[in-house]
C-alpha positions as CSV (number, residue, x, y, z in Angstrom):
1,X,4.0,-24.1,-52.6
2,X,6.8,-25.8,-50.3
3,X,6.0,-26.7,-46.8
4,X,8.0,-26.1,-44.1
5,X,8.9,-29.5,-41.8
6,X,8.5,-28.5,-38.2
7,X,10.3,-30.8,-36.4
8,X,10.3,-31.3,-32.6
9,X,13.8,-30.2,-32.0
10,X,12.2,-27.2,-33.3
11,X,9.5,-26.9,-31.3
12,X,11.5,-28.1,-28.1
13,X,13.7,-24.8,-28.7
14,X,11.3,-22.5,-29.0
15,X,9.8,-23.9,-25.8
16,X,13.0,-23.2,-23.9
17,X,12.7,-20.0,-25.3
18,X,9.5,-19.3,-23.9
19,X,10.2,-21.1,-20.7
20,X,12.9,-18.7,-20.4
21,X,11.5,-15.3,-20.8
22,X,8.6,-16.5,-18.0
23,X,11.4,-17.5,-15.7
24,X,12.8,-13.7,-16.0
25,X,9.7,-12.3,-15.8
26,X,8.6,-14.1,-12.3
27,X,10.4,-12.8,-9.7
28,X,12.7,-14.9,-7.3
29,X,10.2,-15.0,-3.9
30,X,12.4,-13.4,-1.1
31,X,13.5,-15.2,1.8
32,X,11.3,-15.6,4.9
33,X,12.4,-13.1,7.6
34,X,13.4,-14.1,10.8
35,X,11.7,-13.3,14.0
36,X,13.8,-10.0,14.8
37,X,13.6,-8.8,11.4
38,X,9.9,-9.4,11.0
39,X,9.3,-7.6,14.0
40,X,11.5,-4.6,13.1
41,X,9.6,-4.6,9.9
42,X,6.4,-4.7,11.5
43,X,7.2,-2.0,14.3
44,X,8.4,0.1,11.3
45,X,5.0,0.1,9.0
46,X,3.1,0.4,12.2
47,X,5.2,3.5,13.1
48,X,4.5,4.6,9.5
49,X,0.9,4.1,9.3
50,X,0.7,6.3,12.5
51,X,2.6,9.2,11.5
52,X,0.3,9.5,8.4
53,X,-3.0,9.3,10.4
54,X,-0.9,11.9,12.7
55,X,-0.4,13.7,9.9
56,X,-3.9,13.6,8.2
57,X,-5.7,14.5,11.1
58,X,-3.3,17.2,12.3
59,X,-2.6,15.0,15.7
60,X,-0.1,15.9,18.4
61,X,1.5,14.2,20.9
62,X,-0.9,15.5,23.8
63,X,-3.8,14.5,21.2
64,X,-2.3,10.7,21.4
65,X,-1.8,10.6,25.1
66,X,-5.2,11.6,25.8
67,X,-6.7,8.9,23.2
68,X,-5.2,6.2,25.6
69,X,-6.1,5.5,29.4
70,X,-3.9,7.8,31.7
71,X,-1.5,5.0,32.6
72,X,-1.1,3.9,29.4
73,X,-0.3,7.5,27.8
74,X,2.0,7.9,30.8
75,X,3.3,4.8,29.8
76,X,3.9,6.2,26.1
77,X,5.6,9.6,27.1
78,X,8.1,8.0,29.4
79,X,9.0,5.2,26.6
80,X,9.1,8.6,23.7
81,X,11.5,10.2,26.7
82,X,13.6,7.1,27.2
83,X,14.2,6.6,23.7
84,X,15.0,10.0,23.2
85,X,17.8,10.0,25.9
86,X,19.0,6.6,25.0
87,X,23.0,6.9,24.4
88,X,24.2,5.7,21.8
89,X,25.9,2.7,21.1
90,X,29.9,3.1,21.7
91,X,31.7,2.8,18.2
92,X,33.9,-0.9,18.2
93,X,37.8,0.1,19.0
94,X,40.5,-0.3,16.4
95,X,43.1,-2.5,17.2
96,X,45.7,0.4,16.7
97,X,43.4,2.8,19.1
98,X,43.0,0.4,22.0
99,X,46.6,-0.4,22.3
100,X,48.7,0.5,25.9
101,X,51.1,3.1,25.7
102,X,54.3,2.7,27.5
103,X,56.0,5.6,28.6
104,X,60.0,5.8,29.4
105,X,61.5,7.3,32.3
């Protein structure tokens, strides 16, 4: 019977090799969020989370108000009116669209 030599460049290979298919495995952590974005994020699962318990419990808008003190639930419609009549932000001009016209006599 004939042995085999392991040697260590051998073994130092297939330790890469393993090394390797952990580091694709394990994801790359994201980047922290900054302060705007974490709080868009947050506002967005809150808003989430309430419009399933909305859902789930067959809630309406009146149901909501009422759950909070009248200022506050006055409070709540006027911000849900505001942000419902809230223009839109104006679309950046082209160079070519905000040019002056010159007109000839």
């Amino acid at each position: 019977m004939t042995t085999q030599k392991y040697d260590f460049r051998q073994f130092q290979e297939e330790l890469a090799t393993l090394e390797r298919r952990v580091e694709k495995q394990q994801p790359v952590p994201p980047r922290p969020l900054g302060k705007k974005q974490a709080a868009a994020q947050r506002l967005a699962m809150a808003r989430e989370e309430f419009q399933l318990l909305r859902e789930k419990h067959g809630l309406t808008v009146a149901d909501v108000v009422a759950f909070f003190p009248e200022e506050e639930g006055i409070a709540y419609l006027q911000q849900l009116i505001a942000a419902a009549a809230a223009k839109p932000r104006r679309a950046r001009k082209t160079k070519e669209s905000s040019g002056s016209v010159v007109m000839d006599d």
